[in-house]
N, CA, C and O atoms as a GROMACS GRO file, in nm:
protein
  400
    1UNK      N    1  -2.902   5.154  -6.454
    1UNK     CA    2  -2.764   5.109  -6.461
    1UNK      C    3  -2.749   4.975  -6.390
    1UNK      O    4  -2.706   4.879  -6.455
    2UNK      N    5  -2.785   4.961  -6.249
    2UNK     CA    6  -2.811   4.854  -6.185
    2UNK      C    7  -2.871   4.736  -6.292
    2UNK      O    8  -2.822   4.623  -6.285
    3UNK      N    9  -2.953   4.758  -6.368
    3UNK     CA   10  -3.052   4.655  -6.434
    3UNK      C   11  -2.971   4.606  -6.548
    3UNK      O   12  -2.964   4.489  -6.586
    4UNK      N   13  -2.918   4.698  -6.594
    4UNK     CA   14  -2.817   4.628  -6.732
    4UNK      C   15  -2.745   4.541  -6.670
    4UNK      O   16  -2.755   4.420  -6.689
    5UNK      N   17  -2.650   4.605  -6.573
    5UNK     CA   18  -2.510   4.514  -6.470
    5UNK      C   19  -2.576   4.367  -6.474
    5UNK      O   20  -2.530   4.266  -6.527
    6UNK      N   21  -2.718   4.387  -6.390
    6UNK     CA   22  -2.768   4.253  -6.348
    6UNK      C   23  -2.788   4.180  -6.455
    6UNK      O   24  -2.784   4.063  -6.416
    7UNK      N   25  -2.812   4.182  -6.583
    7UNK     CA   26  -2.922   4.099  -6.704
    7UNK      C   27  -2.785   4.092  -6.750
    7UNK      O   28  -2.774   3.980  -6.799
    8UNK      N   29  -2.640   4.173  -6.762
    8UNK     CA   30  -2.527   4.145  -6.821
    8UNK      C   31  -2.501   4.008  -6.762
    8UNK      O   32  -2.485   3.906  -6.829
    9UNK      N   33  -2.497   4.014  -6.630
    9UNK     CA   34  -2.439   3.853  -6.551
    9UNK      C   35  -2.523   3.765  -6.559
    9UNK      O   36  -2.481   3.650  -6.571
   10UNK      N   37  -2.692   3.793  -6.554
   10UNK     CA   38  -2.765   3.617  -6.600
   10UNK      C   39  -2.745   3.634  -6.734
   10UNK      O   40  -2.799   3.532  -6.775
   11UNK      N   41  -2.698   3.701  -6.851
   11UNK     CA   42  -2.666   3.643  -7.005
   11UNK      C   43  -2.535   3.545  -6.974
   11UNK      O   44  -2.520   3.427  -7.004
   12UNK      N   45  -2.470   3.613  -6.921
   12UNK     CA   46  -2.323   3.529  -6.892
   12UNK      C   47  -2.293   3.418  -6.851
   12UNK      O   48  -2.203   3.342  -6.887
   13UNK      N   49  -2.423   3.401  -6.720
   13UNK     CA   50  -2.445   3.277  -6.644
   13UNK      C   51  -2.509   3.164  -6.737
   13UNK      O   52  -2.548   3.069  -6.669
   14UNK      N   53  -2.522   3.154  -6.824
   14UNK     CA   54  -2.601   3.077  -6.936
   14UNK      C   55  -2.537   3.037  -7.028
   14UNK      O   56  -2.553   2.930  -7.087
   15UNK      N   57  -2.446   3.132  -7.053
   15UNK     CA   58  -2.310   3.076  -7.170
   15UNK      C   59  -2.256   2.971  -7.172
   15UNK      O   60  -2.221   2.939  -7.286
   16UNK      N   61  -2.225   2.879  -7.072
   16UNK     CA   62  -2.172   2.758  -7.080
   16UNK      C   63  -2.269   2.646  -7.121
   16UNK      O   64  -2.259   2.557  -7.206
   17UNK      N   65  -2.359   2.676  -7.039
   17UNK     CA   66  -2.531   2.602  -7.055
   17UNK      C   67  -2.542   2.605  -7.222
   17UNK      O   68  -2.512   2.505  -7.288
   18UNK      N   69  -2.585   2.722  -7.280
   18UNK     CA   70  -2.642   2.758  -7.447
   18UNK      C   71  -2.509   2.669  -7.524
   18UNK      O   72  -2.540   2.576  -7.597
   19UNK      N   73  -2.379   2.698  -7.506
   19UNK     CA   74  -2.310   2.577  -7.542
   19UNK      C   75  -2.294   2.450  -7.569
   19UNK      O   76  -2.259   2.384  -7.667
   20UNK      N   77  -2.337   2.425  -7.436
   20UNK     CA   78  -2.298   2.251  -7.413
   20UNK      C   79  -2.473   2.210  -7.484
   20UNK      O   80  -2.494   2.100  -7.536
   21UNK      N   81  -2.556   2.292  -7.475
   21UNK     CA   82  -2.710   2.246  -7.562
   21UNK      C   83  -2.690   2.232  -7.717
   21UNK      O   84  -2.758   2.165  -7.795
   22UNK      N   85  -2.564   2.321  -7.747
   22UNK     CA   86  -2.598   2.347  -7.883
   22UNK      C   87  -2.481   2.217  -7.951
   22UNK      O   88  -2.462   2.187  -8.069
   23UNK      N   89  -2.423   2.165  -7.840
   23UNK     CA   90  -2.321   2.046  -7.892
   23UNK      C   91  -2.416   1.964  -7.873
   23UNK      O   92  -2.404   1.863  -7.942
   24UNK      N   93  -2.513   1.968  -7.800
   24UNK     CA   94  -2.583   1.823  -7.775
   24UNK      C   95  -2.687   1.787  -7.917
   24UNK      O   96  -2.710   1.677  -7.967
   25UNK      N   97  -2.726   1.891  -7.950
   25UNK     CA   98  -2.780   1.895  -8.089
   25UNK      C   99  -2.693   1.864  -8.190
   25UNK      O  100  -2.705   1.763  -8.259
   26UNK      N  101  -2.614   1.938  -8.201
   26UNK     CA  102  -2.498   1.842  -8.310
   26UNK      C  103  -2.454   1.706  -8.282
   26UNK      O  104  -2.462   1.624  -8.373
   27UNK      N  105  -2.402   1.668  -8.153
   27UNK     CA  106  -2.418   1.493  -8.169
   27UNK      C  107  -2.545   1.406  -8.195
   27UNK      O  108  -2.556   1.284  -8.203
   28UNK      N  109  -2.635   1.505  -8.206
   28UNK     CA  110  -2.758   1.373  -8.251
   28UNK      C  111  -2.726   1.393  -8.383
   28UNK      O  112  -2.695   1.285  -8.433
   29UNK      N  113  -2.718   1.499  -8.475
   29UNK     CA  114  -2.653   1.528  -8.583
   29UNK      C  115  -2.592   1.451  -8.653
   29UNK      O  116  -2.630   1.380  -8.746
   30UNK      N  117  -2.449   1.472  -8.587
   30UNK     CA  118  -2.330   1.414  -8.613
   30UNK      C  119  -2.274   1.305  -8.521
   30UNK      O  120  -2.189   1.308  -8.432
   31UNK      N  121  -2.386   1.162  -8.598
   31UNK     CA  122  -2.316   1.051  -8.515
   31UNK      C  123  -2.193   1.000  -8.555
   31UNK      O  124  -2.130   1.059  -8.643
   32UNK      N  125  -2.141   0.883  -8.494
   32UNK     CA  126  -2.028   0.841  -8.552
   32UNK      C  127  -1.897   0.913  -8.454
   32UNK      O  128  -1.948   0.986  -8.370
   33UNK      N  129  -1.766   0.910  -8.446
   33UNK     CA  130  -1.672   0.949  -8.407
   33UNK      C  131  -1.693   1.106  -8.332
   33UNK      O  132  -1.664   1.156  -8.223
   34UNK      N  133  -1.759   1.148  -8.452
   34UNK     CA  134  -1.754   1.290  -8.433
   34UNK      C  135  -1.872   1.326  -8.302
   34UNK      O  136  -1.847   1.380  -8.194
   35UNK      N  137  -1.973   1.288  -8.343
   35UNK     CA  138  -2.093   1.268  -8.237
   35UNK      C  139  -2.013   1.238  -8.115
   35UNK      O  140  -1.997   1.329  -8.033
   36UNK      N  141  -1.966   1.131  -8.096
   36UNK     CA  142  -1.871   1.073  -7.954
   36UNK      C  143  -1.821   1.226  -7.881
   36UNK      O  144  -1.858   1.288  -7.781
   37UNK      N  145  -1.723   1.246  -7.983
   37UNK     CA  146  -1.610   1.361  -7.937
   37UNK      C  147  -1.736   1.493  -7.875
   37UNK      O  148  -1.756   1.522  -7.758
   38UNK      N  149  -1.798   1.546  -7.986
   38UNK     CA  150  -1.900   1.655  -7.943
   38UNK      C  151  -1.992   1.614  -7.831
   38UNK      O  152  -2.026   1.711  -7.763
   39UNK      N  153  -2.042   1.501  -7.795
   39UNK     CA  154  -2.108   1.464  -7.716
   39UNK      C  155  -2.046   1.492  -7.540
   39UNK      O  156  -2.104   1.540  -7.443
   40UNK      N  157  -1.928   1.446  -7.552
   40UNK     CA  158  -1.824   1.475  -7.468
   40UNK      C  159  -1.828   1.544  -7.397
   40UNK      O  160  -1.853   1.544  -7.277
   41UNK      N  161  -1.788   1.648  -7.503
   41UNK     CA  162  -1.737   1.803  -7.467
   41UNK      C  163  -1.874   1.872  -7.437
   41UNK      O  164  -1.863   1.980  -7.379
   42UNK      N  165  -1.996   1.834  -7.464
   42UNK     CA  166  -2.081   1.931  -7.448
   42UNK      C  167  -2.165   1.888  -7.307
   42UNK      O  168  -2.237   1.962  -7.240
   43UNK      N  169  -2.136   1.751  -7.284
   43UNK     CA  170  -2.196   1.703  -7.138
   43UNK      C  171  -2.089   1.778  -7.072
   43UNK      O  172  -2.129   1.893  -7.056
   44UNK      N  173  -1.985   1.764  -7.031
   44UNK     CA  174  -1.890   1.826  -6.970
   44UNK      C  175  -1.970   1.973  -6.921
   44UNK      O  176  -2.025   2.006  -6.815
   45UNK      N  177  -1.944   2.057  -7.077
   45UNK     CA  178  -1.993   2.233  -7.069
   45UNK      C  179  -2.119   2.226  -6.927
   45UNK      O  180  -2.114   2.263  -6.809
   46UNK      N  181  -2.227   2.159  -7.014
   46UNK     CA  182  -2.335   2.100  -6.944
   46UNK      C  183  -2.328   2.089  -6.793
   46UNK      O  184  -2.407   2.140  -6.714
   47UNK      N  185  -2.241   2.029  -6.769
   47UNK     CA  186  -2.233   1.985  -6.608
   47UNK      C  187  -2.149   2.099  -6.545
   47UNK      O  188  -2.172   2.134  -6.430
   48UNK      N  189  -2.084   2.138  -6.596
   48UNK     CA  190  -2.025   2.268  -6.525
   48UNK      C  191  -2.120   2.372  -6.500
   48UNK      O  192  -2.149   2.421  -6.391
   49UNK      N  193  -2.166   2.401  -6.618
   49UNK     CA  194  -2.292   2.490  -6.581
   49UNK      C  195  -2.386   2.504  -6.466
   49UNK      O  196  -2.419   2.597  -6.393
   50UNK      N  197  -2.433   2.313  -6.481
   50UNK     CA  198  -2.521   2.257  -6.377
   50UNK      C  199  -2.473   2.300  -6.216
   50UNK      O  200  -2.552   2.326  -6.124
   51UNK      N  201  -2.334   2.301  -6.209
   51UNK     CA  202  -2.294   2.302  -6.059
   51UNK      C  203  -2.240   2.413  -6.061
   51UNK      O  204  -2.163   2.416  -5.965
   52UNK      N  205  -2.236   2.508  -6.117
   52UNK     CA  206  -2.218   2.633  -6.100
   52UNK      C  207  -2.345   2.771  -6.117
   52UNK      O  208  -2.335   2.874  -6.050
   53UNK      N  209  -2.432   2.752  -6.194
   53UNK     CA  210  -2.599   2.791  -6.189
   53UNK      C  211  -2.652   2.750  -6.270
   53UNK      O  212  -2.632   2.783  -6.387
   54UNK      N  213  -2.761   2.641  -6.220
   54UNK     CA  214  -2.811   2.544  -6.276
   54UNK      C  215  -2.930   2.594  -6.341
   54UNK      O  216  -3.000   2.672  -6.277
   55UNK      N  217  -2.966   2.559  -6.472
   55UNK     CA  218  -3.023   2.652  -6.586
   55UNK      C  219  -3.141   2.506  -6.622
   55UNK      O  220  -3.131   2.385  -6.605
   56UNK      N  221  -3.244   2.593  -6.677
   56UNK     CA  222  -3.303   2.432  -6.721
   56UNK      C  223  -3.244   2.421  -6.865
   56UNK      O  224  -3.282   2.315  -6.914
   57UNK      N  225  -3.139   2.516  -6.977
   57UNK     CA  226  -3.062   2.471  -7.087
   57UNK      C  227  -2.982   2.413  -7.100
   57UNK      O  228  -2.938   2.353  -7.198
   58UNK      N  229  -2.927   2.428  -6.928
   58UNK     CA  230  -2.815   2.319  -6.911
   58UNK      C  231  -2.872   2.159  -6.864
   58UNK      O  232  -2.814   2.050  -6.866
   59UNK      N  233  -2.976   2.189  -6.831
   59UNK     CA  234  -3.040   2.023  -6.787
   59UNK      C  235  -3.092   1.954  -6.947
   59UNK      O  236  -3.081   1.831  -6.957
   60UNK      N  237  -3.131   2.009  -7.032
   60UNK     CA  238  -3.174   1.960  -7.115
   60UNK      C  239  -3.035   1.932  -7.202
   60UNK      O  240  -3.015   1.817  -7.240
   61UNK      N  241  -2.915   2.060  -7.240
   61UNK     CA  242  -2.844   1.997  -7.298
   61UNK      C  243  -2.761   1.877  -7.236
   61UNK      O  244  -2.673   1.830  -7.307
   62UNK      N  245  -2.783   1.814  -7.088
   62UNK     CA  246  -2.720   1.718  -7.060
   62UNK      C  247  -2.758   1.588  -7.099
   62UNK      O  248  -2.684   1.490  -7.112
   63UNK      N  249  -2.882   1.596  -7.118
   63UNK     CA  250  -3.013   1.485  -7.145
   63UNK      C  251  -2.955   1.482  -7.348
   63UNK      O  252  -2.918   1.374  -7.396
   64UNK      N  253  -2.958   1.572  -7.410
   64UNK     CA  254  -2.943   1.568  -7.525
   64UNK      C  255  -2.792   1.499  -7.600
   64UNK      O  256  -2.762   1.454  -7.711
   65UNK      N  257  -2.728   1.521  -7.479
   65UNK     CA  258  -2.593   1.502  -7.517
   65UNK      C  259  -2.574   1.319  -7.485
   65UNK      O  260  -2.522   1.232  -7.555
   66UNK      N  261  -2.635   1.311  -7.363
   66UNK     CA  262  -2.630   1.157  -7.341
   66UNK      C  263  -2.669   1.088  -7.464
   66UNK      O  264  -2.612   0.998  -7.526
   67UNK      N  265  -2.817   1.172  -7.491
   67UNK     CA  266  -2.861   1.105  -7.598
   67UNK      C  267  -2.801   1.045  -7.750
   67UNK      O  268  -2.814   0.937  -7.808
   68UNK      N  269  -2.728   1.174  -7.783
   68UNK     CA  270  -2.591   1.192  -7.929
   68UNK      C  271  -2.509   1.080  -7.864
   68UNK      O  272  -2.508   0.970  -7.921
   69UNK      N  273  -2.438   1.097  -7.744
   69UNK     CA  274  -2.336   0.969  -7.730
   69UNK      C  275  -2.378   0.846  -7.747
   69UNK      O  276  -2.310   0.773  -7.819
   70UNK      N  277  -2.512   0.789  -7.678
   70UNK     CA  278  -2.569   0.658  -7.686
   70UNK      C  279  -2.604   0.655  -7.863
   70UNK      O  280  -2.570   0.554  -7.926
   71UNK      N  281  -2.650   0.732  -7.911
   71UNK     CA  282  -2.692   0.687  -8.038
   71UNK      C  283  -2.592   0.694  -8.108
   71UNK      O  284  -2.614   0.599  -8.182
   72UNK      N  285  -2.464   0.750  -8.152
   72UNK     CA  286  -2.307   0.741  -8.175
   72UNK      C  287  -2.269   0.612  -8.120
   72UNK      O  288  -2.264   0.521  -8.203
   73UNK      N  289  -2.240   0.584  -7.997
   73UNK     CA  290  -2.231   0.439  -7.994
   73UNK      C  291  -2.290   0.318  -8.085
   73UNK      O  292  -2.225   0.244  -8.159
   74UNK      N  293  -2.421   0.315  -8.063
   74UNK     CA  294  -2.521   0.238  -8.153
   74UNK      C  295  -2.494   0.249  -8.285
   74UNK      O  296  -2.504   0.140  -8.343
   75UNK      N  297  -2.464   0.339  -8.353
   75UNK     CA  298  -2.428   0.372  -8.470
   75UNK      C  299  -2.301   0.289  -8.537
   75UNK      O  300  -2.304   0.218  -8.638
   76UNK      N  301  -2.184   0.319  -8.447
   76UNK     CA  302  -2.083   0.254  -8.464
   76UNK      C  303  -2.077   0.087  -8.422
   76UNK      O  304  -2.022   0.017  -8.507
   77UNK      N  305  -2.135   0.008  -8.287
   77UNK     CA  306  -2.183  -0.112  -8.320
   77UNK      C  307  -2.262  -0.124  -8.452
   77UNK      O  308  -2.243  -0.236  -8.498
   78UNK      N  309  -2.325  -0.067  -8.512
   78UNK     CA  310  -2.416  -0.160  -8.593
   78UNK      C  311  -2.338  -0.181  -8.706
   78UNK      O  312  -2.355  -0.265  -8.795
   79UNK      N  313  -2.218  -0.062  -8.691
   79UNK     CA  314  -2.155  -0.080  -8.867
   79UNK      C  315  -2.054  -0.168  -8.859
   79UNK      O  316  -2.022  -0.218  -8.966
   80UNK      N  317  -1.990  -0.204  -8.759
   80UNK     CA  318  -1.887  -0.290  -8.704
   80UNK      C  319  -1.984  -0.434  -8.733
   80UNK      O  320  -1.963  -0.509  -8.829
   81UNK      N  321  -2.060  -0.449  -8.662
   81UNK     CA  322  -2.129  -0.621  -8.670
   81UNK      C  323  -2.205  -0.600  -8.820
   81UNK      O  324  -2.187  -0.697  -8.892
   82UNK      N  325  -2.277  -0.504  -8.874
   82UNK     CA  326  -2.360  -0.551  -8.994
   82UNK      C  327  -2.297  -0.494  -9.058
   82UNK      O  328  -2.221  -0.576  -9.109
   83UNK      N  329  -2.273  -0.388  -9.096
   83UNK     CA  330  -2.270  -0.287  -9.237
   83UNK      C  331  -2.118  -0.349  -9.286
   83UNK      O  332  -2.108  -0.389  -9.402
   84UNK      N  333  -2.002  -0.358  -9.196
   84UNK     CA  334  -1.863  -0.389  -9.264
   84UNK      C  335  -1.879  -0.520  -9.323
   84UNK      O  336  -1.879  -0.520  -9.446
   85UNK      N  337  -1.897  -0.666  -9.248
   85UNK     CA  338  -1.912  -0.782  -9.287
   85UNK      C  339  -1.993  -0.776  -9.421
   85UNK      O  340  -1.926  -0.847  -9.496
   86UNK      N  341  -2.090  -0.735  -9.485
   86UNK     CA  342  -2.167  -0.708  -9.575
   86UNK      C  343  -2.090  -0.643  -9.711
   86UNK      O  344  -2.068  -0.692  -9.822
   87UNK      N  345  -2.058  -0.509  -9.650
   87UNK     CA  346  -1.960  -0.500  -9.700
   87UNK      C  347  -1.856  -0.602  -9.788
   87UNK      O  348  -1.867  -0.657  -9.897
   88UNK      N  349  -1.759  -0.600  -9.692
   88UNK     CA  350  -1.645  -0.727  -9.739
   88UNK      C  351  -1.714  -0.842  -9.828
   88UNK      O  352  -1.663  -0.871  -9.936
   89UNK      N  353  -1.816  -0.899  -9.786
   89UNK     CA  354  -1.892  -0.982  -9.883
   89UNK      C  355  -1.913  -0.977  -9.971
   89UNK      O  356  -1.935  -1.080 -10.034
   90UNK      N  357  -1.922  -0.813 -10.049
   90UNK     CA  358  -2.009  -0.756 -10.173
   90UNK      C  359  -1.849  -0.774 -10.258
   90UNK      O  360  -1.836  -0.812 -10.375
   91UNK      N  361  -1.747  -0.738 -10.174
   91UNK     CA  362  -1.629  -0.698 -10.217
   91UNK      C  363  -1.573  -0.831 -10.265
   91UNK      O  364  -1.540  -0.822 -10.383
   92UNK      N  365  -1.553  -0.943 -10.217
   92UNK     CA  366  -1.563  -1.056 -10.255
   92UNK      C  367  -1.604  -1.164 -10.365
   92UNK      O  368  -1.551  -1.263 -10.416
   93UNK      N  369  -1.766  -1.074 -10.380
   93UNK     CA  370  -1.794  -1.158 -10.455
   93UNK      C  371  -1.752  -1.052 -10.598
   93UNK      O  372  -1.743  -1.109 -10.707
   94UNK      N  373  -1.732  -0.927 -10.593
   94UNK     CA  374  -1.715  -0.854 -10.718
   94UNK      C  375  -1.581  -0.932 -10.785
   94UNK      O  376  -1.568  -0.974 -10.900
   95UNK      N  377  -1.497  -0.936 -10.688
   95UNK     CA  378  -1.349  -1.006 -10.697
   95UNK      C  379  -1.335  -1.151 -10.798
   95UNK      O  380  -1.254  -1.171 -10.889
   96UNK      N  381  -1.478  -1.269 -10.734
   96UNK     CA  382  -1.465  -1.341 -10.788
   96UNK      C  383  -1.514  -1.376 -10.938
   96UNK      O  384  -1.492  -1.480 -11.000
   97UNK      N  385  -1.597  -1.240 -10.987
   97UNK     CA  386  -1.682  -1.264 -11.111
   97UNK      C  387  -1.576  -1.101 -11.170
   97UNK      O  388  -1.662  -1.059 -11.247
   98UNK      N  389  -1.509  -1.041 -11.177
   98UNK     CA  390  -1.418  -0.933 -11.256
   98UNK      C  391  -1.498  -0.854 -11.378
   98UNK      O  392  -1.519  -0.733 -11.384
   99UNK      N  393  -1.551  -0.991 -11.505
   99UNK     CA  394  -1.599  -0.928 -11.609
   99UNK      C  395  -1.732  -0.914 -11.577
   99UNK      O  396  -1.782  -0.815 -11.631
  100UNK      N  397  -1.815  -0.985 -11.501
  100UNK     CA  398  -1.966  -0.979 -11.472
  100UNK      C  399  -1.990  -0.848 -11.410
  100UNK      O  400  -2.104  -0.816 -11.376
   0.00000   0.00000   0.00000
């Protein structure tokens, strides 16, 4: 009886940790806006975990999550300086030739 009680509270103690890992995997996923937002929320989970019983799922999803945000960032610079301007260009020139 004792042994269930105990393995009930380290499953429990991990829940925030298995969380914030499993957002950190989806922002590498899901870069872009969405990556940002999930990245967020799952460093957050992450760090709560960390200072409340520190798990090595919660150390890794903190590392993973940095990771989704920095590459979400990068993502969104590159489409801002290359991909839009390029863009608009293509759009431009379709504009100036109609029947071609």
């Amino acid at each position: 009886m004792v042994e269930k009680k105990e393995e009930k509270q380290k499953y429990n103690r991990e829940d925030i940790g298995i969380a914030g890992f499993t957002l950190g995997i989806l922002s590498i996923v899901l870069v872009g806006w969405a990556g940002i937002a999930i990245a967020i929320v799952g460093f957050f989970l992450c760090l709560y975990q960390q200072k409340k019983h520190p798990t090595k799922t919660g150390k890794i999803g903190i590392i993973l999550n940095v990771i989704g945000f920095v590459l979400s960032v990068v993502f969104i610079v590159a489409y801002v300086v290359y991909l839009l301007p390029r863009m608009q260009e293509i759009i431009q020139q379709n504009q100036a030739f109609p029947g071609a």
